[in-house]
N, C-alpha and C positions, 0 to 999 in steps of 0.2 A: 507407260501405261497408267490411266488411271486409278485409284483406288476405290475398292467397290463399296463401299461406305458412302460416297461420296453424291449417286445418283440418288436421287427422289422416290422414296418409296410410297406407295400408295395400298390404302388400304381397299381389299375386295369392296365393299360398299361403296365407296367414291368409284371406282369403276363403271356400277351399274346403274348408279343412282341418275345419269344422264340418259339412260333409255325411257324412252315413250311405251309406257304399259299397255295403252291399245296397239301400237305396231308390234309389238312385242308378241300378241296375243294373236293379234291377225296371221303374224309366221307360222305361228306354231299351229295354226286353224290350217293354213295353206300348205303345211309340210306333214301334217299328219296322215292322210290319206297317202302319201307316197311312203310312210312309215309302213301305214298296215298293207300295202302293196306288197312291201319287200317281205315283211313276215307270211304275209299267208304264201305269196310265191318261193320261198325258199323252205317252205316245207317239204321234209325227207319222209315223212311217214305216212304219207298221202299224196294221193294225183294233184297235180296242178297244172298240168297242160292244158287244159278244158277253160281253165281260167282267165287264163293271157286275156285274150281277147275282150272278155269282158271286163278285168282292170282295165285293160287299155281303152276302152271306150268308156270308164268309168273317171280315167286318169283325163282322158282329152275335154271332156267337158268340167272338168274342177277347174284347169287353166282356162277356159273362158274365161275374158272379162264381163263382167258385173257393173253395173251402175252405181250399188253402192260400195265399191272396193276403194279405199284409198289411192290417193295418187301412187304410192311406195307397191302396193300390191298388183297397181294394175301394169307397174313396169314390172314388176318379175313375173306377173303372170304375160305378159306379152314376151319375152324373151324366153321365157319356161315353151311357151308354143312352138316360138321358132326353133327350140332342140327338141323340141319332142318331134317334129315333124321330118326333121333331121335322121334325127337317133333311134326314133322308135319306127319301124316298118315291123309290118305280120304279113305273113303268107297264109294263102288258102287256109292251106290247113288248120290253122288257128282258130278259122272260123268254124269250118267243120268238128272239130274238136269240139266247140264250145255248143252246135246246135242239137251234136250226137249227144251229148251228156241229157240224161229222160229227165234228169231236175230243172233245167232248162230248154226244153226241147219243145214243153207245153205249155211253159209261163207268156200270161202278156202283162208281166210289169218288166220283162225284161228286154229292151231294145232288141236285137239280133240285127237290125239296119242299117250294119256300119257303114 
């Protein structure tokens, strides 16, 4: 066995110091909306079934490609479509949920045209 002394230790900086700051920034622009997705939908102390429907028509158009998205972005956002289109299905009801709720019921900034 070898001895563990032996391997190449590397400092955290040298680690990160070969990332690209704007790809970097671009994920975390790309991954954030799926962030606050999860938080506001796993709230326990309030409705969120009314909701669904609208992250998820809020989710399907963020993964659109963009013209000006990098080559890096517009492959995960092309692949991100093809699971989403996969993985995410709603039923009726979803929709009805979401046009019964009177806070969106009246709105026209709000799609309902899924």
């Amino acid at each position: 066995h070898r001895d563990l002394h032996s391997f190449p230790t590397r400092r955290s900086s040298d680690l990160v110091s070969g990332i690209d700051d704007n790809l970097a920034q671009e994920l975390v622009s790309f991954l954030n909306p799926f962030r606050e997705c999860s938080e506001i939908l796993s709230g326990d102390s309030y409705p969120t079934f009314h909701l669904i429907a609208l992250w998820f028509r809020k989710l399907q158009t963020h993964i659109d490609v963009a013209p000006q998205d990098s080559d890096e972005i517009k492959r995960l956002k092309t692949q991100a479509s093809i699971c989403f289109k996969e993985y995410c299905k709603l039923d009726d009801i979803h929709y009805a949920a979401c046009m019964l709720d009177p806070r969106y019921k009246s709105s026209k900034d709000i799609d309902l045209n899924f």
